[in-house]
C-alpha positions in Angstrom: 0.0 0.0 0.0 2.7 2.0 1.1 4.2 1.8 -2.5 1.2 2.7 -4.4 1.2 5.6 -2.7 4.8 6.5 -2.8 3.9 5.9 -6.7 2.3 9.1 -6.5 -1.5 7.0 -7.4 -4.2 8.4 -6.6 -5.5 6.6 -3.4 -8.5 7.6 -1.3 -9.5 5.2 0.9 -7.4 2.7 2.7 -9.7 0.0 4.6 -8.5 -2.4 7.5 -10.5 -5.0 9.8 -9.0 -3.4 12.9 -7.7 -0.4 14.4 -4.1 -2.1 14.9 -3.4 -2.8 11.0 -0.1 -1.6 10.2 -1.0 -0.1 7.1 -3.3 2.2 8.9 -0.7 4.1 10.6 1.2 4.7 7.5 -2.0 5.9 5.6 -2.9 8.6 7.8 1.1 9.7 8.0 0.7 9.5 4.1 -2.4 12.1 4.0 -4.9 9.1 3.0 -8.2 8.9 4.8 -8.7 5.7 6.7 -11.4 3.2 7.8 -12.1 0.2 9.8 -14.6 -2.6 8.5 -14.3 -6.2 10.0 -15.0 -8.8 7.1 -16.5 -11.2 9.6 -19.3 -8.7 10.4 -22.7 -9.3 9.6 -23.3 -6.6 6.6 -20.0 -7.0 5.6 -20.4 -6.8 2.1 -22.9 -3.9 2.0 -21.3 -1.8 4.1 -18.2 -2.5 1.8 -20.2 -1.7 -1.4 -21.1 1.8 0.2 -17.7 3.0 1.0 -16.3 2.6 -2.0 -18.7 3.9 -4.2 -19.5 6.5 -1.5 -15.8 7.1 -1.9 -15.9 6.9 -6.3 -13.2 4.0 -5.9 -12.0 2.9 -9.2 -9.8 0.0 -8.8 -10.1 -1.8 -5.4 -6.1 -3.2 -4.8 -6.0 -5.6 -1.7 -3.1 -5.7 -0.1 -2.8 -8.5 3.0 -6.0 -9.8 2.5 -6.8 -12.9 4.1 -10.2 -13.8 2.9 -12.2 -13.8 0.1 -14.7 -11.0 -1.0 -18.3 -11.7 -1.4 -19.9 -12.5 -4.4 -21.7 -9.3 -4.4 -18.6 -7.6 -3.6 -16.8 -9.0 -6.8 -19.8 -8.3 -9.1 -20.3 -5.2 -8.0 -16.4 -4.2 -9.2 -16.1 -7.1 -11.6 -12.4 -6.7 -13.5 -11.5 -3.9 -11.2 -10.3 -6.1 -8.1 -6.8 -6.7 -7.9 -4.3 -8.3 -5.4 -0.7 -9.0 -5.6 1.1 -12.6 -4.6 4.2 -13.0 -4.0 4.8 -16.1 -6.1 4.7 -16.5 -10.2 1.1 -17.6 -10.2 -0.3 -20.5 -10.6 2.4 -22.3 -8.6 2.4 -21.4 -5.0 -1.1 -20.0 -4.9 -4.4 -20.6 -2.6 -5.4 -20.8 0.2 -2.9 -20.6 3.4 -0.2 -19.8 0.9 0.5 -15.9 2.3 3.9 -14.6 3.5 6.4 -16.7 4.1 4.8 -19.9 3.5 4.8 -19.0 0.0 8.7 -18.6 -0.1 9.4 -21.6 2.4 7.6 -23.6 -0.1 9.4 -22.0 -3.1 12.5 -22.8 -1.2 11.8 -26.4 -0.4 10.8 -27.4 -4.0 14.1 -25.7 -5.3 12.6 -23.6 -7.7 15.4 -21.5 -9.9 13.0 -18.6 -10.0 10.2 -16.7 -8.2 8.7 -13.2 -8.2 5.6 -11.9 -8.3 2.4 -11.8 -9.8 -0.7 -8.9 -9.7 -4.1 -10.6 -10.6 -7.3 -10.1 -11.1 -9.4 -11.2 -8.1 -11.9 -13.4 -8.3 -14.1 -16.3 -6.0 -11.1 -18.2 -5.5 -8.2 -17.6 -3.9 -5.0 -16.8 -6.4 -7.2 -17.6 -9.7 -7.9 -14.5 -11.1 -6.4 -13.7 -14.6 -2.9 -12.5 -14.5 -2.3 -8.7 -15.3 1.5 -8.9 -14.6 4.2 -10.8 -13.3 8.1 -9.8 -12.4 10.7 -12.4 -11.8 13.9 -12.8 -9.8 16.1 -15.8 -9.5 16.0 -17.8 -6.3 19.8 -18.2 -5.4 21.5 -21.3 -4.5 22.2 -20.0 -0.7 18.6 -18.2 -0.5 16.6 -18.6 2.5 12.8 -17.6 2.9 13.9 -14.7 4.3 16.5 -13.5 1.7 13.6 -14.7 -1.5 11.0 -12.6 0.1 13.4 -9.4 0.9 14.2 -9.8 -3.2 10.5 -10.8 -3.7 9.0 -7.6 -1.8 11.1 -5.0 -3.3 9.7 -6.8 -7.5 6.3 -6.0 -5.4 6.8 -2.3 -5.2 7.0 -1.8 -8.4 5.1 -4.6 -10.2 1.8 -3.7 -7.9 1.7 0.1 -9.1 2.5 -0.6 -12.7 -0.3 -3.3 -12.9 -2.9 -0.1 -11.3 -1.7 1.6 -14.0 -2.4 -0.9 -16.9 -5.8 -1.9 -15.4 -6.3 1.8 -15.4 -5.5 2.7 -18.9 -7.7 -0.5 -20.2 -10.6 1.0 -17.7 -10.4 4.3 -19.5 -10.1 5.9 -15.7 
């Protein structure tokens, strides 16, 4: 989130399920207005649908999202949904496969390369179409901890240049 905005995108609204969310903090230091909905509410997706389009939102980019949006949620802003995994989609994709499970498993399986991929997002977790994907090698010595460092920084620059494309295409 922090480097969309550093990007120099327009954002408006950042949204978090609790008070405590790191990226809240950095929002509001940012100048972005911020807000607090809890997925597992009753209402969830309503209350959703009304702050974004109370707020004009364009693109909706989820950022350390754990579950999956309702199907109201993703037919309301059907091909303007996107997420960003830190894996080259579809390997290392689903569900539980977040963080640093993604480049422990990347590791184990001694893959030769990894990266990133900004998708589409869609009723299942990881399958949406792929709008772009950066790569990186995984090194012989590589830990999880060193891929994901390399992974992250292919992130902040593959998540605002995939806003961008989807942006163009959506004539906004």
């Amino acid at each position: 989130m922090q480097a969309i905005i550093k990007a120099g995108l327009p954002v408006s609204l950042v949204i978090a399920p609790v008070e405590s969310a790191p990226g809240l903090a950095v929002a509001k230091e940012l100048g972005v207005r911020t807000d607090i909905l809890d997925p597992h509410m009753g209402g969830y997706a309503e209350k959703l649908v009304a702050m974004l389009e109370y707020s004009k939102i364009d693109i909706l980019c989820l950022a350390g999202f754990m579950s999956l949006l309702p199907a109201s949620v993703l037919g309301e802003f059907s091909g303007a949904i996107l997420n960003i995994h830190p894996a080259l989609l579809p390997k290392f994709g689903g569900q539980g496969m977040f963080g640093h499970h993604v480049h422990e498993a990347v590791v184990a399986a001694k893959e030769t390369e990894s990266g990133c991929t900004v998708h589409h997002v869609n009723e299942v977790y990881d399958q949406g179409g792929i709008i772009l994907q950066k790569r990186c090698p995984v090194l012989p010595e590589d830990t999880p901890t060193t891929l994901a460092a390399r992974v992250l920084q292919l992130e902040h620059h593959a998540y605002p240049e995939a806003i961008q494309m989807v942006a163009q295409a959506m004539h906004v």
